[in-house]
C-alpha positions in Angstrom: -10.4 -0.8 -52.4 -9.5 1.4 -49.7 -9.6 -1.3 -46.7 -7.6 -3.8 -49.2 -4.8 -1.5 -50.0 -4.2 -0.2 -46.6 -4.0 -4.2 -45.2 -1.5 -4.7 -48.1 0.5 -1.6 -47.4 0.2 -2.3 -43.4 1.5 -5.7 -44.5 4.8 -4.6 -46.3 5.8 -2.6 -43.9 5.2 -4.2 -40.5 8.7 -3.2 -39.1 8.3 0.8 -39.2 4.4 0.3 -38.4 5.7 -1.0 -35.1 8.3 1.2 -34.5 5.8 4.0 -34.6 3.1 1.7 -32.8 5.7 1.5 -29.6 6.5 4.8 -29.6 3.2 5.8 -29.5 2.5 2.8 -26.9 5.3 4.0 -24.7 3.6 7.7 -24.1 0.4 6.3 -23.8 1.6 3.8 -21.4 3.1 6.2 -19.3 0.1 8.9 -18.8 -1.6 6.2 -17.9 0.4 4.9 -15.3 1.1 8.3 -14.0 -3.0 9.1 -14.0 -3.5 6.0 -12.3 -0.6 6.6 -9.1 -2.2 9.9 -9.0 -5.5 8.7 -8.5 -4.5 6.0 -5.9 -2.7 9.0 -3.6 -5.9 10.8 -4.4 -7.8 8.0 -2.7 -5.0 8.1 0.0 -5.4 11.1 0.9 -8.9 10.9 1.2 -8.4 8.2 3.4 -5.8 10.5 5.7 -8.9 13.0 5.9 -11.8 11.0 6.0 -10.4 9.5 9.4 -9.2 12.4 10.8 -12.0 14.9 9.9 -15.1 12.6 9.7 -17.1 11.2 7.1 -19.7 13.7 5.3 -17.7 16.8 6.9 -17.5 19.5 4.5 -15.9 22.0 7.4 -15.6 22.2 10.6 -16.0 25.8 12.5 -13.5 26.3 15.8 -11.8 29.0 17.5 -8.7 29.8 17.8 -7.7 29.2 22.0 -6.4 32.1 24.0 -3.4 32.4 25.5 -3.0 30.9 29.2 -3.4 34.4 32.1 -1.0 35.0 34.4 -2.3 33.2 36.7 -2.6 30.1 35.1 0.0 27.7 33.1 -2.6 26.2 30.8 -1.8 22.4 31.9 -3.3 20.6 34.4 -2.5 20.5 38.1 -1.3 17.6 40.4 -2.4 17.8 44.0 -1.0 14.4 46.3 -1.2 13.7 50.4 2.3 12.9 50.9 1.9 12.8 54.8 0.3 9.4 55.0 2.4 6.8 57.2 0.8 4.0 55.1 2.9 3.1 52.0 0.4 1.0 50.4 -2.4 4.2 50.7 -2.1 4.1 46.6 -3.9 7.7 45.4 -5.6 8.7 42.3 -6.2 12.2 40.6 -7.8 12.7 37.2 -7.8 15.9 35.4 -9.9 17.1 32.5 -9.4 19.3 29.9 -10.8 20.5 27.0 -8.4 20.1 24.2 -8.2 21.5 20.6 -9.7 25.2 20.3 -11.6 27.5 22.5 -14.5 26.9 23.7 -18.1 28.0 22.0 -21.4 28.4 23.0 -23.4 25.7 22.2 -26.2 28.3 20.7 -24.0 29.0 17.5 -24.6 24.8 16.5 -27.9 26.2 15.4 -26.5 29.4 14.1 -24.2 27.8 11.8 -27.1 25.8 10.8 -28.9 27.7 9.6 -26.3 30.0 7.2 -27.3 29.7 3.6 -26.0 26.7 2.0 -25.5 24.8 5.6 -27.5 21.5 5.2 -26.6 20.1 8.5 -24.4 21.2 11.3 -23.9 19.1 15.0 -21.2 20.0 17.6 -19.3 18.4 19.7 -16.5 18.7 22.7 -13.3 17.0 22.8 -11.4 16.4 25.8 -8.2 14.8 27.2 -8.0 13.1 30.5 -4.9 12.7 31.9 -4.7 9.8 35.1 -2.0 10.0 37.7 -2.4 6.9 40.3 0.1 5.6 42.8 1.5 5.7 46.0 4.5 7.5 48.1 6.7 5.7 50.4 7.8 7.9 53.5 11.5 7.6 54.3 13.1 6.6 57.7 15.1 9.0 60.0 18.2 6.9 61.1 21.1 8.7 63.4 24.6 7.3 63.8 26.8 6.7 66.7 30.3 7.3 67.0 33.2 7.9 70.2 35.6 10.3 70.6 37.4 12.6 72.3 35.4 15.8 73.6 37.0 18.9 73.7 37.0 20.7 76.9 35.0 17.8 78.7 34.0 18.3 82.1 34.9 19.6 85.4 37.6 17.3 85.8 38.5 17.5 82.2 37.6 14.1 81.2 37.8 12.6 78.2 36.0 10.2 75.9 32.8 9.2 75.1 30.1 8.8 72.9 28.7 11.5 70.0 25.0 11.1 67.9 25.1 12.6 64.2 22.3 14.8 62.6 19.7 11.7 61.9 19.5 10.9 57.6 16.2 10.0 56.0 17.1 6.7 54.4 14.6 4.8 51.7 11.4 6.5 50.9 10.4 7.5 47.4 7.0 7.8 45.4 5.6 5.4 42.7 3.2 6.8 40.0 1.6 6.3 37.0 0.6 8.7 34.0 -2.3 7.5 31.5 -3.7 10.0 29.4 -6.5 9.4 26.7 -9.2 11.3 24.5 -12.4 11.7 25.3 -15.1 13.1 22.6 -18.5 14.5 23.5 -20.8 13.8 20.4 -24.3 14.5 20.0 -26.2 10.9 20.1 -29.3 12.4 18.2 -27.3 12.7 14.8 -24.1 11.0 14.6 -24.2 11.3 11.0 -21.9 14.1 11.2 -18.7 14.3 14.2 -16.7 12.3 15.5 -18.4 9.5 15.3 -19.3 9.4 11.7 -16.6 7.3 10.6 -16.6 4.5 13.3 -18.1 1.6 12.7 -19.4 -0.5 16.1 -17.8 -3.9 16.1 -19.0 -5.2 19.0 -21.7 -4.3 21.0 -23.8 -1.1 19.5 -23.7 2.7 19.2 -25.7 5.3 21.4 -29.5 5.3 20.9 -31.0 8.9 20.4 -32.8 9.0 24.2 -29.0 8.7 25.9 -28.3 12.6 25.9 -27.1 12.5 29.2 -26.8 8.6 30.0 -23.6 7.7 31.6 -22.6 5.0 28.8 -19.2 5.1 26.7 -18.4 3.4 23.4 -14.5 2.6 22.9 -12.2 2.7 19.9 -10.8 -0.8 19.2 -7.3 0.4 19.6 -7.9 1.8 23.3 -9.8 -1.2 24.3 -7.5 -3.9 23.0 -4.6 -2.2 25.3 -6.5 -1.8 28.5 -8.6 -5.4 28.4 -11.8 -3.5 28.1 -15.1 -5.5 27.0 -19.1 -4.4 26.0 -20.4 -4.6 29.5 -17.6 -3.5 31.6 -17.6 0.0 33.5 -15.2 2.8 32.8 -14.0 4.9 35.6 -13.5 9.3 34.4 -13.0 11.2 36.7 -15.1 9.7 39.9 -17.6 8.4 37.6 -18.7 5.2 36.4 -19.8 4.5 32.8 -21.1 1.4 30.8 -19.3 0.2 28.2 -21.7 -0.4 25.4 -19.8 -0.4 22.4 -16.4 -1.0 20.7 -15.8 0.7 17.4 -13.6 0.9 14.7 -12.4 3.4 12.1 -13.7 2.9 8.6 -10.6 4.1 6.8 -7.2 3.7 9.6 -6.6 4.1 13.3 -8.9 5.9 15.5 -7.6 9.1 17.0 -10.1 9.4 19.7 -10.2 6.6 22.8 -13.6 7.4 23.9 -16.8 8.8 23.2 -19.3 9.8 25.7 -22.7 11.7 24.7 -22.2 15.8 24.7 -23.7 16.5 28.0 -21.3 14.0 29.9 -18.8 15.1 28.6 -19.6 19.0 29.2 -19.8 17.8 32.6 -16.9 16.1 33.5 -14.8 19.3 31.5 -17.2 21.7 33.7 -18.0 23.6 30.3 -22.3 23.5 30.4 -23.7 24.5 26.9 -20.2 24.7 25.3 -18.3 22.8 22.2 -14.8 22.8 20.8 -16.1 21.4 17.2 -19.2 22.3 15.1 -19.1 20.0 11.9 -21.0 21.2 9.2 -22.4 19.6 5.9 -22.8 21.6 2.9 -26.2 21.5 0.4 -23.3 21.5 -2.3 -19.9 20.3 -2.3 -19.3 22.7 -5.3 -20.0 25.6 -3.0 -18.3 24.8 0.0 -15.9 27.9 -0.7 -18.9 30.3 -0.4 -20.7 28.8 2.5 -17.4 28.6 4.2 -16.9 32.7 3.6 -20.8 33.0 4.3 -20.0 31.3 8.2 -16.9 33.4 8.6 -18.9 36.9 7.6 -22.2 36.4 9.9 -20.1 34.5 13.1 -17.5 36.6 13.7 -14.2 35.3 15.9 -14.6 31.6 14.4 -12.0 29.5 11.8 -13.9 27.5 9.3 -11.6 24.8 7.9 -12.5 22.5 5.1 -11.0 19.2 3.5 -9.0 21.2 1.2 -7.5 22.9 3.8 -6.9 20.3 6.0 -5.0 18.5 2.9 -2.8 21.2 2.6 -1.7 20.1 6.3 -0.7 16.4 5.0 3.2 16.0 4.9 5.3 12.5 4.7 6.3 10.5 2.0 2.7 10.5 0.9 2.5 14.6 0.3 6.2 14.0 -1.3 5.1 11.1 -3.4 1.9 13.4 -4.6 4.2 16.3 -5.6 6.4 14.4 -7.8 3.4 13.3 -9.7 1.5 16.4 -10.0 4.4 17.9 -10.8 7.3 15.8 -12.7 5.0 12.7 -13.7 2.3 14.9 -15.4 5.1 17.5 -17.3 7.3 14.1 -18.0 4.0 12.4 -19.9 3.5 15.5 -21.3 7.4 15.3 -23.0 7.1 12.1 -23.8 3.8 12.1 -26.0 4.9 14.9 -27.6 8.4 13.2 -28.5 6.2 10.1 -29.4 4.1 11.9 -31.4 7.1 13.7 -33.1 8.9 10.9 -34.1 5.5 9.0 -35.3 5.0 12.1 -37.4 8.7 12.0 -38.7 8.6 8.5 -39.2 5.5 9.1 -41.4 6.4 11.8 -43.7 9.9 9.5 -44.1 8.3 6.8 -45.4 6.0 8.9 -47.2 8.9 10.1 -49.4 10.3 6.7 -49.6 6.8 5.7 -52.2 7.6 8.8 -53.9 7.0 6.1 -56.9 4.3 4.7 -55.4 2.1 7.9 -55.2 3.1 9.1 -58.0 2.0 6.3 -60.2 -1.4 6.7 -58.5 -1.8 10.3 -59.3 -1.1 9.1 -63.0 -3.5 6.7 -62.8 -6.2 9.1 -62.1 -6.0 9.2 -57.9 -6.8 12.7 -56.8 -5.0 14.3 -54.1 -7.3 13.9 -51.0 -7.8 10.2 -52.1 -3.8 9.6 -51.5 -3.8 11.9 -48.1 -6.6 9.8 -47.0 -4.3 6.6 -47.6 -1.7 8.0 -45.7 -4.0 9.3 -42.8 -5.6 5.9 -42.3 -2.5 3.8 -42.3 -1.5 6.1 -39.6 -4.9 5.7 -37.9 -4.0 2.2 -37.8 -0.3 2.5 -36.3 -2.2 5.0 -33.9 -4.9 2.5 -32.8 -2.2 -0.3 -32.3 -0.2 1.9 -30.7 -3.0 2.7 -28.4 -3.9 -0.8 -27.7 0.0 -1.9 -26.7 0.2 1.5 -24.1 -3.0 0.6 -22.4 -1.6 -3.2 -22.3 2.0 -1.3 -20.8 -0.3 0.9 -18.7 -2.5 -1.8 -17.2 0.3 -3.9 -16.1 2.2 -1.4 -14.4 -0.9 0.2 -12.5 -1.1 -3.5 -11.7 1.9 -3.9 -10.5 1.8 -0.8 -8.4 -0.9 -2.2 -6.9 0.6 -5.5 -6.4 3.6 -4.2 -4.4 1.2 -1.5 -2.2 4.3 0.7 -1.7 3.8 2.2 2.2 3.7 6.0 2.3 3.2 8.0 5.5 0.9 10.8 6.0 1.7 13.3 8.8 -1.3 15.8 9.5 0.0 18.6 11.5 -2.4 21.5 13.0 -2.5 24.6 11.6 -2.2 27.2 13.9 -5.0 27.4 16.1 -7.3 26.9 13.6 -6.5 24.0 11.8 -8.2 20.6 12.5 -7.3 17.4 13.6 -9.7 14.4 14.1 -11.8 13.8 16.8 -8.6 12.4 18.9 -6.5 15.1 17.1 -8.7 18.3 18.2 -9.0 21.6 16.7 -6.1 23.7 17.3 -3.8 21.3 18.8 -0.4 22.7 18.2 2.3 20.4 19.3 0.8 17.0 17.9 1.2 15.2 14.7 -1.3 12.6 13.2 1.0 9.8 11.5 -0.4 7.5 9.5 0.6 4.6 7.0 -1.2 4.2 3.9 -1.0 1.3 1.2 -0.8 2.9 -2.1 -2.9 1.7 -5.1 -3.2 2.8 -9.0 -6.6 2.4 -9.5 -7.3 2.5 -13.7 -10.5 4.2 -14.5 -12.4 4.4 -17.9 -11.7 8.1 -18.1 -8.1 7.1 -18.2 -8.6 4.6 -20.8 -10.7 6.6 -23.0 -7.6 9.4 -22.7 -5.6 6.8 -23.8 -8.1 6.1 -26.8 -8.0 9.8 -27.5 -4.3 10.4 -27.3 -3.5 6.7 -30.0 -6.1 8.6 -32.1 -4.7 12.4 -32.0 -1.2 11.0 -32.5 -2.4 9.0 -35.7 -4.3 11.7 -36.6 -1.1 14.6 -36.1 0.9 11.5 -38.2 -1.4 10.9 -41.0 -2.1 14.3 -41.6 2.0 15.4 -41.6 2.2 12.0 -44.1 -0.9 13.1 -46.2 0.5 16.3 -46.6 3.4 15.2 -48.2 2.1 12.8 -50.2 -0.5 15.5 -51.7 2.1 17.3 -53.1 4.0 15.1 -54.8 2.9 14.9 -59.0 3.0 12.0 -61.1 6.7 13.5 -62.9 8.4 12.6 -59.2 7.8 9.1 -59.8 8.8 9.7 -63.1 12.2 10.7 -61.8 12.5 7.9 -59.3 12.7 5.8 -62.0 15.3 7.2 -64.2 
């Protein structure tokens, strides 16, 4: 009886059942949209930080660099021969640096590791090489001659004659070239963690445990596509010769760091024995990354420990911009919305509620009892809530799709914080002057939980409707329809 009246009733009134099934649909349609964009920044993000702070990096643990002394500027120095009579003597000068924070004993890897909630830690060094190559040119002393009259010439006052001017330099000049790259020293026996950890090898293959101190590089993609290097060509740093033996690429976007070295060649050429810039540390538990980050900072005094959400507070561009908006306007806009949506459904209700005033009435004569009629009402609107519900996840799904159809271009700018903040591998510790720029494709991935809050909100809002329509219609006594007629 129930299921035949409510398809009749649903049947008569097809025009204000749809009007309340859209504006249900609408809302619906439009949390969903906004949980999917903020899901596919989510993802962007992630993408922003897995690149620049590793893959299965919980924190990283730095220190903050010192200011320069007096006696020394903090950038490299330039010494050149510019004596040298031979202008095709081309000369060379590499200088090494370590870059990002200072530097730490290579002791505390282990100390870090073995904090309370630390499941792994590995360090690592990074470093940027700066080239100068080329040649000078010496100039040429040329005099000129002119005549004229001297001035108080000779015995017998004579007159005329040649006079030399102060010789000129003429020509000359110097010709040089400035490269400068990254260089990151990781630990080959676990590359699980640091830089490393979100490369992939492309071409050739990565460092095998026993080459701790082999003189063998692997090269980002990026760096070796610009300087026509190949798998089983050498690399010149710094007066020494390494094998290329690997090219890799990022997992997520471009590489920050050119090359990577194993640790001890790369404390050598930076002249820092037993020393890091980076430790990288995996957690037992993500969920307590707060308290093993507090736990580090307590029992190794003088260090920064940065984690993911830290370094995301860093991310600026269109893409931090973008993320705002829909944390902030998208979610409080949905929020209006379904609650005007469920408003009107609920006004919409209890209007046509009063319009069977006859209708009910009758039916209370007839013997219906009160919570038979509100449960009449309640699942009609159950109905209009469910339709409702399947229309705003149709809306929903097509404009998550067509979000992801377009893949609007946002950038992400990761700045350092201070001298503590983090960069990637390329980007360093500390580095205060450089921005990380990145462009991400954005996406609205849908995922069940989003659909079944959309299931949720068609039901409460059928559910708020029915039971504002059911109300009304319990009250009403089988004299109103009495009075409707007359």
């Amino acid at each position: 009886m129930f299921g035949i009246y409510l398809k009749r009733e649903l049947g008569r009134r097809k025009k204000a059942a749809l009007v309340i099934a859209l504006g249900l649909a609408l809302g619906i349609a439009l949390v969903i949209t906004v949980n999917s964009v903020s899901a596919g920044m989510s993802q962007a993000q992630d993408k922003v930080l897995k690149s620049l702070y590793g893959l299965g990096t919980d924190m990283t643990v730095t220190k903050a660099r010192s200011a320069p002394t007096d006696n020394s500027s903090g950038r490299p120095n330039f010494e050149f021969d510019a004596s040298s009579n031979d202008s095709d003597d081309k000369q060379s000068s590499d200088r090494v640096m370590t870059q990002g924070g200072q530097a730490l004993k290579a002791a505390l890897v282990a100390k870090v590791a073995q904090q309370e909630g630390v499941a792994n830690a590995v360090g690592a060094i990074t470093l940027n090489v700066t080239k100068v190559d080329g040649s000078f040119t010496q100039g040429k002393a040329q005099s000129t001659t002119g005549s004229g009259q001297s001035q108080g010439g000779g015995p017998g006052g004579g007159s005329g004659g040649a006079s030399t001017a102060a010789p000129q330099v003429q020509g000359g000049g110097a010709s040089f070239d400035v490269n400068s790259y990254s260089v990151a020293g990781v630990d080959v026996t676990d590359q699980t963690l640091g830089p490393l950890a979100g490369m992939e090898i492309t071409s050739g293959k990565t460092f095998t445990a026993s080459q701790t101190n082999a003189k063998v590089v692997v090269l980002s993609k990026s760096y070796a596509k610009e300087n026509s290097y190949k798998v089983g060509k050498t690399l010149k740093i710094s007066g020494t010769k390494y094998t290329i033996i690997g090219i890799a690429t990022a997992s997520s976007s471009e590489s920050t760091t050119d090359v990577y070295l194993p640790l001890k060649q790369a404390q050598t050429l930076a002249d820092a024995k037993n020393q890091v810039t980076t430790i990288y540390v995996k957690a037992t538990d993500s969920k307590q990354i707060d308290s093993v980050k507090s736990t580090i900072q307590k029992n190794i005094s003088g260090t920064t420990v940065t984690t993911s959400a830290d370094l995301a507070e860093t991310v600026s561009g269109s893409l931090s911009t973008a993320s705002n908006l829909a944390t902030s306007v998208g979610k409080w806009l949905s929020i209006a919305v379904l609650a005007a949506a469920f408003l009107v459904a609920a006004l919409l209700t209890s209007s046509a509620v009063s319009r069977r005033v006859r209708e009910f009435g009758t039916l209370k004569a007839l013997g219906w009892p009160s919570r038979r009629v509100t449960r009449q009402v309640v699942g009609e609107s159950m109905v209009n809530g469910l339709i409702g519900g399947v229309l705003g996840i149709g809306l929903g799904l097509a404009a998550a799709y067509t979000v992801t159809a377009i893949s609007p271009k946002l950038t992400a700018e990761l700045g350092s914080s201070g001298g503590g903040g983090m960069g990637g591998p390329g980007g360093g510790p500390g580095r205060q002057s450089t921005q990380n720029t990145m462009e991400i494709a954005l996406s609205a991935p849908v995922s069940l939980t989003t659909i079944a809050l959309a299931v949720g909100l068609a039901v409460t809002g059928g559910l708020i409707a029915g039971a504002m329509g059911g109300w009304r219609a319990s009250r009403m006594r089988p004299a109103d329809a009495l009075r409707s007629v007359s």
